[in-house]
Residue frames relative to the residue before (quaternion, step in Angstrom):
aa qw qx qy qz dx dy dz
X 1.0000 0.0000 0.0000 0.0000 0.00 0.00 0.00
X 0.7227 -0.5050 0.2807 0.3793 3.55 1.04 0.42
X 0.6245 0.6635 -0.2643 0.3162 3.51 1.45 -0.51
X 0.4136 -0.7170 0.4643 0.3150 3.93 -0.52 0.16
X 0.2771 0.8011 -0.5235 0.0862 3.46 0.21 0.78
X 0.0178 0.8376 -0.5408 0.0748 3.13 -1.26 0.99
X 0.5612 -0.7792 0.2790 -0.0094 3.69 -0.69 1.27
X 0.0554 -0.8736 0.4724 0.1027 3.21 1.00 1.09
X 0.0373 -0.7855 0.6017 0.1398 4.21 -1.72 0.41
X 0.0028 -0.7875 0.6079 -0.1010 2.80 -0.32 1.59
X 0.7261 -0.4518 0.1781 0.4869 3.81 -1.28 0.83
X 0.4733 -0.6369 0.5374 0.2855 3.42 -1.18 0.89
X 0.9188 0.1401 -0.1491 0.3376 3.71 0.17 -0.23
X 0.4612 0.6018 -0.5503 0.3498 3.67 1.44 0.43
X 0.7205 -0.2750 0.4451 0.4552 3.44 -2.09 -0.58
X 0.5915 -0.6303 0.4320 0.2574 2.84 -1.50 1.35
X 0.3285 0.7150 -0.4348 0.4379 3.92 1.52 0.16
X 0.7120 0.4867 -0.2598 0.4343 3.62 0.54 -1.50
X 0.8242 0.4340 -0.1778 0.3172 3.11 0.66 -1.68
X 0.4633 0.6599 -0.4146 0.4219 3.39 1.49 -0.17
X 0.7341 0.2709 -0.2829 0.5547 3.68 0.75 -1.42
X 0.5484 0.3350 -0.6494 0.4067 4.09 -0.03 -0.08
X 0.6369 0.5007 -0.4743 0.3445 4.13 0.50 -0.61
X 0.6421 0.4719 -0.3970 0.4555 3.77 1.21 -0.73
X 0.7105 0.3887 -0.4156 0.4139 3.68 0.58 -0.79
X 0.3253 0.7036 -0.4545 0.4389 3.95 1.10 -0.06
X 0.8614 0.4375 -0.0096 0.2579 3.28 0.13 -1.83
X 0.7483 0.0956 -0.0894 0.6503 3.04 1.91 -1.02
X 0.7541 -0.4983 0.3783 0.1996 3.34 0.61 1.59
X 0.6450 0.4220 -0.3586 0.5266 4.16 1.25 0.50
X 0.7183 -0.5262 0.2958 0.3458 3.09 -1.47 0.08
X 0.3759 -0.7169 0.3468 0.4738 3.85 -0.07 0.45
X 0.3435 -0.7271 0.5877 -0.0893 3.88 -1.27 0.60
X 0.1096 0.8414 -0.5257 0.0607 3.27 0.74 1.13
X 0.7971 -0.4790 0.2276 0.2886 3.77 1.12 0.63
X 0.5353 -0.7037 0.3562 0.3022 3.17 -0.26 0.59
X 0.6352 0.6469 -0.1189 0.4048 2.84 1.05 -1.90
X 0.5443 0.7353 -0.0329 0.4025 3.32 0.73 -1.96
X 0.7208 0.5948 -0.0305 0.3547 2.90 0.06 -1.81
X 0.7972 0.3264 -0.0410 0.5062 2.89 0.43 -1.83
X 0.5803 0.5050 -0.3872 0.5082 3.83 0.96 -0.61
X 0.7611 0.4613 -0.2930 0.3494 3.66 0.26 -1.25
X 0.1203 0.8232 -0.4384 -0.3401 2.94 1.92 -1.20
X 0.1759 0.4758 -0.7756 0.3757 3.31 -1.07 2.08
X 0.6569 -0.5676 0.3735 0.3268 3.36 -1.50 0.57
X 0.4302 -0.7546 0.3847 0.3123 3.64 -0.58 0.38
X 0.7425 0.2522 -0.2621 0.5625 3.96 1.09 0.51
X 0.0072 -0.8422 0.5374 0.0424 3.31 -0.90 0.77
X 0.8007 -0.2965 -0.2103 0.4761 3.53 -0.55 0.10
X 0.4284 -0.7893 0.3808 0.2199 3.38 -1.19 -0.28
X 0.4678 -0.8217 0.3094 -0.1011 3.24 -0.24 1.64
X 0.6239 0.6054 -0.3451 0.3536 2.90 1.72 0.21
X 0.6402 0.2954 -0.4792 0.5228 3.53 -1.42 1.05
X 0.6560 0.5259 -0.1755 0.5121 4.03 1.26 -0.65
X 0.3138 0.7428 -0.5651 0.1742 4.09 1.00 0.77
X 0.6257 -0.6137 0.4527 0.1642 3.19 -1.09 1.00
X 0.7246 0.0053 -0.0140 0.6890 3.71 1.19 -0.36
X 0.5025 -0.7608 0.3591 0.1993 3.57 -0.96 0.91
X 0.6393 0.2353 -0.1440 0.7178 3.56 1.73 0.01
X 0.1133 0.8307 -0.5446 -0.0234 3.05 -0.89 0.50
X 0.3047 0.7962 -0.3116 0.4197 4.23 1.03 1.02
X 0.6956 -0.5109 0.3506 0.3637 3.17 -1.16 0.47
X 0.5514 0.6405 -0.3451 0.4083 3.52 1.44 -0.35
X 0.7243 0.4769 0.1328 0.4800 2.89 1.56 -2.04
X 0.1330 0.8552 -0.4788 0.1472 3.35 1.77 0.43
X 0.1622 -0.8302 0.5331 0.0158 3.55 -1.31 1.09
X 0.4447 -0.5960 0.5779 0.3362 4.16 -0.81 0.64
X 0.2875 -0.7459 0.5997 0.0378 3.61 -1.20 0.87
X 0.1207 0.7877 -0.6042 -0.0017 4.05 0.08 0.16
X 0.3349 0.7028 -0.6183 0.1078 3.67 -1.27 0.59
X 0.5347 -0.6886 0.4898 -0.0001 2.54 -1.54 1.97
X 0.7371 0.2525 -0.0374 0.6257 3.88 -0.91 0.87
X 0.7557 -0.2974 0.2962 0.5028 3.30 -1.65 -0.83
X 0.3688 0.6382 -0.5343 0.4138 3.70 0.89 0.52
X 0.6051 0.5387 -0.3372 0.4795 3.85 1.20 -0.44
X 0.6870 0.4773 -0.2854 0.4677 3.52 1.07 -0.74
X 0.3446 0.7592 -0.2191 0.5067 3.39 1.88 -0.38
X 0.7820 0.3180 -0.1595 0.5119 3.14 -0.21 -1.28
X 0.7433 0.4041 -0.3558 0.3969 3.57 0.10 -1.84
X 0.7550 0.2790 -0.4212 0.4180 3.87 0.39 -0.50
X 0.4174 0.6706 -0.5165 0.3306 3.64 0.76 0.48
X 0.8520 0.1398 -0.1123 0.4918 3.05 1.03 -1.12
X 0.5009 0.3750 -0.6622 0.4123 3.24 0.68 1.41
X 0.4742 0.6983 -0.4213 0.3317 3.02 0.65 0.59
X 0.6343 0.5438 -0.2000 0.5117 2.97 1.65 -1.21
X 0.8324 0.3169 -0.2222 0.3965 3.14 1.08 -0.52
X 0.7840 0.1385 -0.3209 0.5130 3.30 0.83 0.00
X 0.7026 -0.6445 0.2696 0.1353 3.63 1.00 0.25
X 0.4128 -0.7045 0.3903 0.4253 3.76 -0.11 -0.53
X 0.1101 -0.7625 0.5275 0.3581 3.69 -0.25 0.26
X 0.6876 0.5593 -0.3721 0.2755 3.29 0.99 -0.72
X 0.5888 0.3872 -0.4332 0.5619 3.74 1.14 -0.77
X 0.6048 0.5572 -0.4305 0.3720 3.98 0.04 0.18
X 0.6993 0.2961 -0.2863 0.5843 3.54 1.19 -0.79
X 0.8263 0.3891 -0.2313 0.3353 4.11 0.63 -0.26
X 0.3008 0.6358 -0.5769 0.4154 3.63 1.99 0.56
X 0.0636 -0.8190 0.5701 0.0127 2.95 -0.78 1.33
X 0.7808 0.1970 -0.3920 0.4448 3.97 1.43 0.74
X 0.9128 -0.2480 0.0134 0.3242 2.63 0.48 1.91
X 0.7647 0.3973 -0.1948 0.4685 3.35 1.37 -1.03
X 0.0128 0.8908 -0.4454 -0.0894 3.92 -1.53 0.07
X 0.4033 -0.6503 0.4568 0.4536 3.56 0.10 0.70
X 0.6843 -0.4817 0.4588 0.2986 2.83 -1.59 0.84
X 0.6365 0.4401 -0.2975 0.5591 3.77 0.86 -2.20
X 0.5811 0.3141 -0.6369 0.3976 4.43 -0.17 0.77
X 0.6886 0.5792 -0.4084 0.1533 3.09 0.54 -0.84
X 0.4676 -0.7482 0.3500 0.3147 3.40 1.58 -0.45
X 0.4490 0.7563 -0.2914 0.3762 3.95 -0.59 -0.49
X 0.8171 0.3203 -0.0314 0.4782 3.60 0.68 -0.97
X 0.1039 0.7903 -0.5488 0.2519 3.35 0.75 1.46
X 0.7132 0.5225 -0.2111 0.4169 3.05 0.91 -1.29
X 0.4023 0.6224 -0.4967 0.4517 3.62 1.34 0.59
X 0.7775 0.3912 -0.2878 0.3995 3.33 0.85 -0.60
X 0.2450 -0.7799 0.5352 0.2126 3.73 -1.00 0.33
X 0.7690 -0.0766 -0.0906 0.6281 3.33 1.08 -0.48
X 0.0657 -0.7567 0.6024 0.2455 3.23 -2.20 -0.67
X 0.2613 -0.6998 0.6605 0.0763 3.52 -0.19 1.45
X 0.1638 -0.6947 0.6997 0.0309 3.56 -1.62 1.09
X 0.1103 0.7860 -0.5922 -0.1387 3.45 -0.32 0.45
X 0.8725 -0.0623 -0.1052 0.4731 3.38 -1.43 0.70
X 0.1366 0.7783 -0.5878 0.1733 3.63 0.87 0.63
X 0.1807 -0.7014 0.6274 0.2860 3.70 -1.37 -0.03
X 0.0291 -0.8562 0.5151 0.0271 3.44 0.04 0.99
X 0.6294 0.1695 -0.2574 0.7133 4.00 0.98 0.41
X 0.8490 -0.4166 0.2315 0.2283 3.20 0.56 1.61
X 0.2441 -0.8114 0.5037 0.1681 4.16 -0.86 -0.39
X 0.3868 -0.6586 0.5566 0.3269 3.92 -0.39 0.82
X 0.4984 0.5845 -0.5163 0.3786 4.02 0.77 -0.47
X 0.6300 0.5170 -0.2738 0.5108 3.55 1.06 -0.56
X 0.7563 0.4519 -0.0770 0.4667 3.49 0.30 -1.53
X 0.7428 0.2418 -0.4294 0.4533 3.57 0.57 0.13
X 0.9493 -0.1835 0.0216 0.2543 3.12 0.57 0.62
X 0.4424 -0.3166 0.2831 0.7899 3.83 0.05 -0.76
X 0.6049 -0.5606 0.5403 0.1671 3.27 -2.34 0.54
X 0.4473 -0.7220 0.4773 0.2254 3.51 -0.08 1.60
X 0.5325 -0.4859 0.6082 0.3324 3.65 -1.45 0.85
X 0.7395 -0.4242 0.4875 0.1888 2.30 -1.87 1.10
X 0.5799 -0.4434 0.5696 0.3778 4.06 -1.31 0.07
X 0.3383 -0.5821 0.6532 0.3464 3.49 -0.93 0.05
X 0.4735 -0.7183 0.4144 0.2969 3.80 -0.75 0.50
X 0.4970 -0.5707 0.4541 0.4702 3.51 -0.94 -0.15
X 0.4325 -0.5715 0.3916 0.5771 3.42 -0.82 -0.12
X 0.6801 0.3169 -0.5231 0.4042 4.10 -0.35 -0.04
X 0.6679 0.4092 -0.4988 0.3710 3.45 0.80 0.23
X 0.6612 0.4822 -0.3398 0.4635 3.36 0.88 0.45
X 0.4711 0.4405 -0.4509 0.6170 3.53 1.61 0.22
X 0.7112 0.3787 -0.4120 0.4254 4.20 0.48 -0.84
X 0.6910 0.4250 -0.4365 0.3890 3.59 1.10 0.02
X 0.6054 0.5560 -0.3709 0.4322 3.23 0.74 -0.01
X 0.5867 0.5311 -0.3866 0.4736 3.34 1.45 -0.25
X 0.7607 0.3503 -0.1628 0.5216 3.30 1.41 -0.55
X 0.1709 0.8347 -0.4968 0.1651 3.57 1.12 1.05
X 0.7739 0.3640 -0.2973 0.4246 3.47 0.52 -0.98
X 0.4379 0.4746 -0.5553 0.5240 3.86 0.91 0.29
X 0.7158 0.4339 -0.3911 0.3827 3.69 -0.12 -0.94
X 0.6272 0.6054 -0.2943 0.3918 3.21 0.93 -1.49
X 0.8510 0.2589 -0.2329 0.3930 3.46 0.77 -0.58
X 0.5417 0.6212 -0.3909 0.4096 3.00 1.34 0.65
X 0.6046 0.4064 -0.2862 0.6223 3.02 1.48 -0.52
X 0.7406 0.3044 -0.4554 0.3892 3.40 0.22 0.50
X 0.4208 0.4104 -0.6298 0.5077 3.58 1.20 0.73
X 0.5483 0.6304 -0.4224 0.3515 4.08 0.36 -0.30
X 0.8342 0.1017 0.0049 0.5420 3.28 0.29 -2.13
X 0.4666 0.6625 -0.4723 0.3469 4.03 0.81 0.44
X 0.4844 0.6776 -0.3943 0.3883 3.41 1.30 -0.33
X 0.4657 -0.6848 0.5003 0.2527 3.51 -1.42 0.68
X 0.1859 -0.6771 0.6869 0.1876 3.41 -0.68 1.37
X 0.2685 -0.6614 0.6934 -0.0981 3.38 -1.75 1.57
X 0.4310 -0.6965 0.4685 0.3313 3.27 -0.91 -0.52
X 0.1761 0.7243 -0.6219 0.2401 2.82 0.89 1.05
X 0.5738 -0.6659 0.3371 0.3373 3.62 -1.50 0.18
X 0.5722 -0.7119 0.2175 0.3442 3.21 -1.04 0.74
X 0.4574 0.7135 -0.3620 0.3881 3.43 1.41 0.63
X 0.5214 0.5269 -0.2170 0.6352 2.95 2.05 -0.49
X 0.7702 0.3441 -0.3932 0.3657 3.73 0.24 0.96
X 0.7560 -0.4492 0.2057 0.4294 3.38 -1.13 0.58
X 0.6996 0.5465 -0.1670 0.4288 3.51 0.83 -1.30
X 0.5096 0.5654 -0.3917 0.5169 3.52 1.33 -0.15
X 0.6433 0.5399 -0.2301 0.4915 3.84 0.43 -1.55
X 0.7666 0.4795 -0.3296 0.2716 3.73 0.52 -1.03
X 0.7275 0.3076 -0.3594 0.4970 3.55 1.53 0.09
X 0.8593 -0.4071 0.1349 0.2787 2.90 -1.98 1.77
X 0.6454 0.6241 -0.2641 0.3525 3.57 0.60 -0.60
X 0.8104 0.4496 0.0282 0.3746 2.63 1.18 -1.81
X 0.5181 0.6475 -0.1975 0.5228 2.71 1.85 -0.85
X 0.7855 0.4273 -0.1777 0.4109 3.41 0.34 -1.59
X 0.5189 0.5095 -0.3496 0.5907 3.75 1.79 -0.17
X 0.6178 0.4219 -0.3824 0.5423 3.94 0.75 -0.59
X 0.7947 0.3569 -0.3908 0.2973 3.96 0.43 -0.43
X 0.2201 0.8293 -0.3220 0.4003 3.09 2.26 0.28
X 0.7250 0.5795 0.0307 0.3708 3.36 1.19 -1.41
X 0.7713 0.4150 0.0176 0.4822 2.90 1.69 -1.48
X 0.4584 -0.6971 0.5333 0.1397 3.58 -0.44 1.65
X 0.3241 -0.6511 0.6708 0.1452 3.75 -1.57 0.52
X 0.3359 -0.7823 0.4732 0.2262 3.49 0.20 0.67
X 0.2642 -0.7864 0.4723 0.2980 3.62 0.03 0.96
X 0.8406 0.3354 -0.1389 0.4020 3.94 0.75 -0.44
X 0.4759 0.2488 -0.4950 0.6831 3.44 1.31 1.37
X 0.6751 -0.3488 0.5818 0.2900 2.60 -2.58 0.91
X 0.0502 -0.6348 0.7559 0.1517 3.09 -2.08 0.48
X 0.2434 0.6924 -0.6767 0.0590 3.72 -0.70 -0.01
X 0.1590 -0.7603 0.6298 -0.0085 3.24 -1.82 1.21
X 0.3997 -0.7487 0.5158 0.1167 3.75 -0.94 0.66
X 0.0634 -0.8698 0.4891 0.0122 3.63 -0.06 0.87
X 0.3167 -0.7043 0.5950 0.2230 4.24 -0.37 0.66
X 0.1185 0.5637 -0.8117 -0.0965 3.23 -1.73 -0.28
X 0.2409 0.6811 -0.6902 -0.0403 3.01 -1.81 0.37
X 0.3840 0.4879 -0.6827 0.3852 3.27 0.55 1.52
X 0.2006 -0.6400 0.6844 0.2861 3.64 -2.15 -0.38
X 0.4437 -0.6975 0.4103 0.3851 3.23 -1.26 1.12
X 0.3156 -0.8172 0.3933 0.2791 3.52 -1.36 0.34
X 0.7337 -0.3951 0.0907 0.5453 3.85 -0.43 -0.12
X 0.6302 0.5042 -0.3066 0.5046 3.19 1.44 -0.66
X 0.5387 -0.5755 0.3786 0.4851 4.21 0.79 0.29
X 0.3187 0.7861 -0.4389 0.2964 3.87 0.65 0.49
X 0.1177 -0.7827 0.5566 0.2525 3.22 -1.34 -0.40
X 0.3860 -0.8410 0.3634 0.1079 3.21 -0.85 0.76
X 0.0872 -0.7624 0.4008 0.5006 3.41 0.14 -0.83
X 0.3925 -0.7639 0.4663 0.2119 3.38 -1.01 0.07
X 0.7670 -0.4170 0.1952 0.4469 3.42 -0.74 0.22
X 0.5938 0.5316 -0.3985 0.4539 3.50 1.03 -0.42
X 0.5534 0.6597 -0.3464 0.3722 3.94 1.02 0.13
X 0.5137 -0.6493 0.5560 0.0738 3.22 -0.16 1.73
X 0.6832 -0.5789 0.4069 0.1802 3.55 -0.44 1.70
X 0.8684 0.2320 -0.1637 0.4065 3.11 0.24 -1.35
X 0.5049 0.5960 -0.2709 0.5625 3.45 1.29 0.64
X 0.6948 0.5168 -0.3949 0.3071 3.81 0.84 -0.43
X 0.5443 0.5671 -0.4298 0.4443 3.51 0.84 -0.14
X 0.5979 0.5870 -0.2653 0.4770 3.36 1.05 -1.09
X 0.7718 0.1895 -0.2133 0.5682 3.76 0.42 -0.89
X 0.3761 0.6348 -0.5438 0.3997 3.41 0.58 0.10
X 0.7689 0.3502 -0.1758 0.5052 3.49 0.46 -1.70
X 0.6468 0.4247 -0.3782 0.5082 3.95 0.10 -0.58
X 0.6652 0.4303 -0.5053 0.3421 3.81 0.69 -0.72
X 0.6024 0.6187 -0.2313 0.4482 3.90 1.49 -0.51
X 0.7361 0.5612 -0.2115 0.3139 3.66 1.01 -1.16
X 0.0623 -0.8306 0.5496 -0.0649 3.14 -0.88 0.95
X 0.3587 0.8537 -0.3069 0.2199 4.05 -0.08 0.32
X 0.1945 -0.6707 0.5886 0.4072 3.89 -0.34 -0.95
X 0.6670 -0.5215 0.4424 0.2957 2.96 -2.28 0.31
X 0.6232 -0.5764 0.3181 0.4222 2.98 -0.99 -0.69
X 0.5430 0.4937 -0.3873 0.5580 3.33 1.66 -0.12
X 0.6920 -0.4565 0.3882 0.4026 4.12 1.16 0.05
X 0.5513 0.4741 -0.5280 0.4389 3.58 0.52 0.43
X 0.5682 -0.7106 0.4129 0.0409 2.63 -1.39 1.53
X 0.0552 0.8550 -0.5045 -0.1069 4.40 0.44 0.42
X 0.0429 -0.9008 0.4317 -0.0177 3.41 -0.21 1.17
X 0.7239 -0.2611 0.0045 0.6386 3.97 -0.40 0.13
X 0.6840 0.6262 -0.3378 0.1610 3.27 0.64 -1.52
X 0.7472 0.3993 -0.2815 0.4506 3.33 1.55 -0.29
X 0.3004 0.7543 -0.5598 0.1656 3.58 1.25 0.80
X 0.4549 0.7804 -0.2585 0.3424 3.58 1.61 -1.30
X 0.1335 -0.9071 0.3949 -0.0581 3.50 0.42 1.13
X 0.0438 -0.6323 0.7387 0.2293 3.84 -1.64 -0.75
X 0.8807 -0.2254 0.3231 0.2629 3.37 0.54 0.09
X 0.7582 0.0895 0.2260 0.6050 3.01 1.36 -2.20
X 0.8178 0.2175 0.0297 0.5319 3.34 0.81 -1.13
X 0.3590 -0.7768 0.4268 0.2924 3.62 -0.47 0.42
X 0.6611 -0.5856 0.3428 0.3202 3.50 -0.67 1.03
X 0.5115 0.5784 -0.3525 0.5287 3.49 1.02 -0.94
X 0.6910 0.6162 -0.2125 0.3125 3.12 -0.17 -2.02
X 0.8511 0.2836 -0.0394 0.4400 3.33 0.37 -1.49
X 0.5302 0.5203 -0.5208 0.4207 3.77 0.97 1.23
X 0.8483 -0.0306 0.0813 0.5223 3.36 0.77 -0.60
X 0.5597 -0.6391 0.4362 0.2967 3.65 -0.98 0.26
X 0.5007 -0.5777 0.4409 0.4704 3.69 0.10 0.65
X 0.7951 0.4260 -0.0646 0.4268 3.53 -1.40 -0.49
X 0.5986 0.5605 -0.3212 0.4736 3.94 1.18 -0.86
X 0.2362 -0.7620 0.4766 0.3693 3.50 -1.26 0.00
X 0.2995 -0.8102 0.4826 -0.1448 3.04 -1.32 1.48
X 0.2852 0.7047 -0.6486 0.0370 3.34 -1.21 0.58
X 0.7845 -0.2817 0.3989 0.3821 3.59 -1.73 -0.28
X 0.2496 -0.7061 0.5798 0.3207 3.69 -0.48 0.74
X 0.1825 -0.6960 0.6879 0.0956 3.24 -1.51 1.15
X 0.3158 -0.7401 0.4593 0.3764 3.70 -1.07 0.65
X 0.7136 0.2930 -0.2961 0.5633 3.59 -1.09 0.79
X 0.8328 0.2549 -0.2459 0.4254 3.73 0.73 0.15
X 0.1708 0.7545 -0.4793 0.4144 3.49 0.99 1.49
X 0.1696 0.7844 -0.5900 0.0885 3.12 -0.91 1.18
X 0.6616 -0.6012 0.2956 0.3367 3.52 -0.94 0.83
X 0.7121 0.2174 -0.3205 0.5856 4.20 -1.32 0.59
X 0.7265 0.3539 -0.3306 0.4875 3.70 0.15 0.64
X 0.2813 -0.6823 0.6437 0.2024 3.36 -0.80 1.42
X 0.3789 -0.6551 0.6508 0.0612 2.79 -1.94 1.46
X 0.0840 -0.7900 0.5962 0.1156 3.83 -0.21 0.63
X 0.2743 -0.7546 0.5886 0.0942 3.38 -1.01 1.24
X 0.7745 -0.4351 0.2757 0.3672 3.33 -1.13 0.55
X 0.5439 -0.6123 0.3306 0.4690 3.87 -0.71 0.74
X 0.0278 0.7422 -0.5696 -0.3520 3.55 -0.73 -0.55
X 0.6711 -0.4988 0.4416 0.3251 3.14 -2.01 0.31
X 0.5589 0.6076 -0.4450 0.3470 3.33 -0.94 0.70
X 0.4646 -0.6769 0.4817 0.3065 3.12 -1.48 0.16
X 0.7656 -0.4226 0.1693 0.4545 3.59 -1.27 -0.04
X 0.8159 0.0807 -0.3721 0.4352 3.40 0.75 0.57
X 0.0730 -0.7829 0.5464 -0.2882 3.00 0.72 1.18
X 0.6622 0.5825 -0.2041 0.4248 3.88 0.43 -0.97
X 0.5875 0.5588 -0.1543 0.5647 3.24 1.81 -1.44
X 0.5293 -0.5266 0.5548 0.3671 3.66 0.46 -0.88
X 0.7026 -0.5571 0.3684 0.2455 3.37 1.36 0.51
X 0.0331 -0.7853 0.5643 0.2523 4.13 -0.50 0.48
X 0.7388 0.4058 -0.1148 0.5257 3.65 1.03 -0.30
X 0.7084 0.2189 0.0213 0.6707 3.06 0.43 -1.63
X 0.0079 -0.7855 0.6166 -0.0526 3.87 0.21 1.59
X 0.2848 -0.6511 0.6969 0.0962 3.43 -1.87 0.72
X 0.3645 -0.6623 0.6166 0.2199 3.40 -1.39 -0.18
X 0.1595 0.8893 -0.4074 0.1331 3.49 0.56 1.18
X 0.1691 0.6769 -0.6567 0.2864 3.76 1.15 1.00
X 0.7228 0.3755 -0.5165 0.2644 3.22 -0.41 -0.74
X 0.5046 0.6830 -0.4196 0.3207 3.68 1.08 -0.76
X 0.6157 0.6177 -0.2068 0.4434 3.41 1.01 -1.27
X 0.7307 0.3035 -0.3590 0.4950 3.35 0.29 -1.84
X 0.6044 0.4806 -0.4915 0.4028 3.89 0.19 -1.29
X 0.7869 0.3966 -0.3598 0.3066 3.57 -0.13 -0.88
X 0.7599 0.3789 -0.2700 0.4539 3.83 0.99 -0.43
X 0.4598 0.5974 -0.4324 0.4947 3.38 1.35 -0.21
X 0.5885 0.5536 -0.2680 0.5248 3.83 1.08 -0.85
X 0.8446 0.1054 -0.2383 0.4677 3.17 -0.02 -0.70
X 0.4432 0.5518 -0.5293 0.4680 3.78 0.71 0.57
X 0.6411 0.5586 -0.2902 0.4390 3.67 1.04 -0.56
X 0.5780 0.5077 -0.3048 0.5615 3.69 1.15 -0.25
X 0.5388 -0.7182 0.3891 0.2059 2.92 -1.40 1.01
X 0.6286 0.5803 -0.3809 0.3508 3.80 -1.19 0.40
């Protein structure tokens, strides 16, 4: 359809810290720079590969401004990417101590970005986490185990961009699975700036119905390996452990993330996306959609056809100004 689109891989299961700078050294063609500071707390090495002569997009500037999308904890991705870009790190700025600093601390360079689309993202975290250990998977039917086997090597290689990663000793605050409960989460968006001059807008799923008793269910649109999971969150009610209080509103599921969760960052400013009335530092939440938690993806079983979602949705925000 004419668009530039292009697919950053960054580590499938660290902190959304790492993956931001391997996504900056991606973008501008250097070596990644996960900080000095950083580094040394998480204790992992502080550079990792190196991207130079190998940029992912051939400009990358306030001239050359780019749309950000990320799916899941790819949303927590992005947004601290660009508050990074724009205000930076003070702390890896006040403790480089030979001399050197990534540009992305140095801050300044918001205005590279034009937008950021979240899609099913859990940005105040997920109860799939918080209630407890993560329920097994459904056993499949049996044609859903013949269509998954037809689709092994896609999965297969997703799950090995996930679990192929080197476990280090780095700390366990430094990985994806840390950030994804409510606590943790809602302390990482503590951190994380709303750019006042790019577009935010964020796509949220459901695929439970409520039942007579005020539950949620899931319904049939729930990818197998997901019904135990929304089963339980469509039921849970309780608090964390730091005291936050999860009450019905978050029974409304995808599977993975809670529906709530996955419009907007607490504390952020927010409203209902109106067409023709969209303005920048203010997350635009689009209507829910049907589906489960990857549903956005096109689905791993139960597949959709969901270009048009894309063109309609980038043709829009290419149409705004900046």
């Amino acid at each position: 359809k004419g668009f530039d689109a292009y697919a950053a891989s960054v580590a499938g299961n660290t902190s959304a810290w790492d993956r931001a700078c391997e996504l900056y050294a991606q973008l501008t063609g250097t070596v990644v720079d996960y900080g000095e500071a950083h580094s040394k707390r998480c204790n992992h090495a502080r550079y990792g590969e190196d991207f130079t002569g190998r940029a992912l997009i051939d400009a990358f500037d306030s001239e050359n401004k780019i749309n950000l999308l990320g799916h899941s904890f790819g949303g927590a991705t992005v947004r601290l990417f660009a508050s990074l870009m724009e205000v930076g790190c003070e702390e890896e700025r006040n403790t480089t101590t030979d001399g050197t600093l990534s540009p992305f601390f140095e801050g300044g360079k918001g205005d590279y970005i034009h937008s950021l689309v979240s899609l099913a993202a859990p940005h105040n975290g997920t109860t799939a986490y918080n209630i407890g250990e993560k329920p097994e998977a459904a056993e499949p039917t049996a044609q859903e185990a013949e269509q998954l086997a037809e689709k092994r090597g896609v999965l297969d290689s997703m799950m090995d961009s996930v679990l192929g990663q080197v476990v280090d000793e780095r700390i366990a605050e430094d990985y994806a699975a840390y950030d994804m409960y409510i606590d943790n989460a809602l302390a990482l968006n503590e951190t994380i700036v709303t750019l006042p001059n790019t577009y935010y807008f964020s796509i949220a799923c459901c695929a439970t119905e409520q039942q007579e008793d005020g539950t949620w269910a899931p319904t049939d649109k729930v990818e197998f390996i997901y019904r135990d999971s929304s089963a339980a969150m469509g039921k849970y009610t309780g608090a964390t452990k730091g005291g936050f209080v999860i009450d019905e509103s978050w029974q409304m599921n995808d599977g993975l993330v809670n529906t709530l969760s996955a419009k907007a960052p607490f504390g952020a400013p927010q409203k209902d996306y109106e067409e023709g009335n969209v303005q920048t530092g203010i997350w635009n939440i689009m209507p829910v959609m049907e589906g489960d938690h990857m549903a956005l993806q096109g689905g791993l079983l139960k597949t959709g056809d969901i270009k048009d979602l894309y063109v309609d949705l980038l043709s829009m925000i290419n149409s705004l100004e900046g």
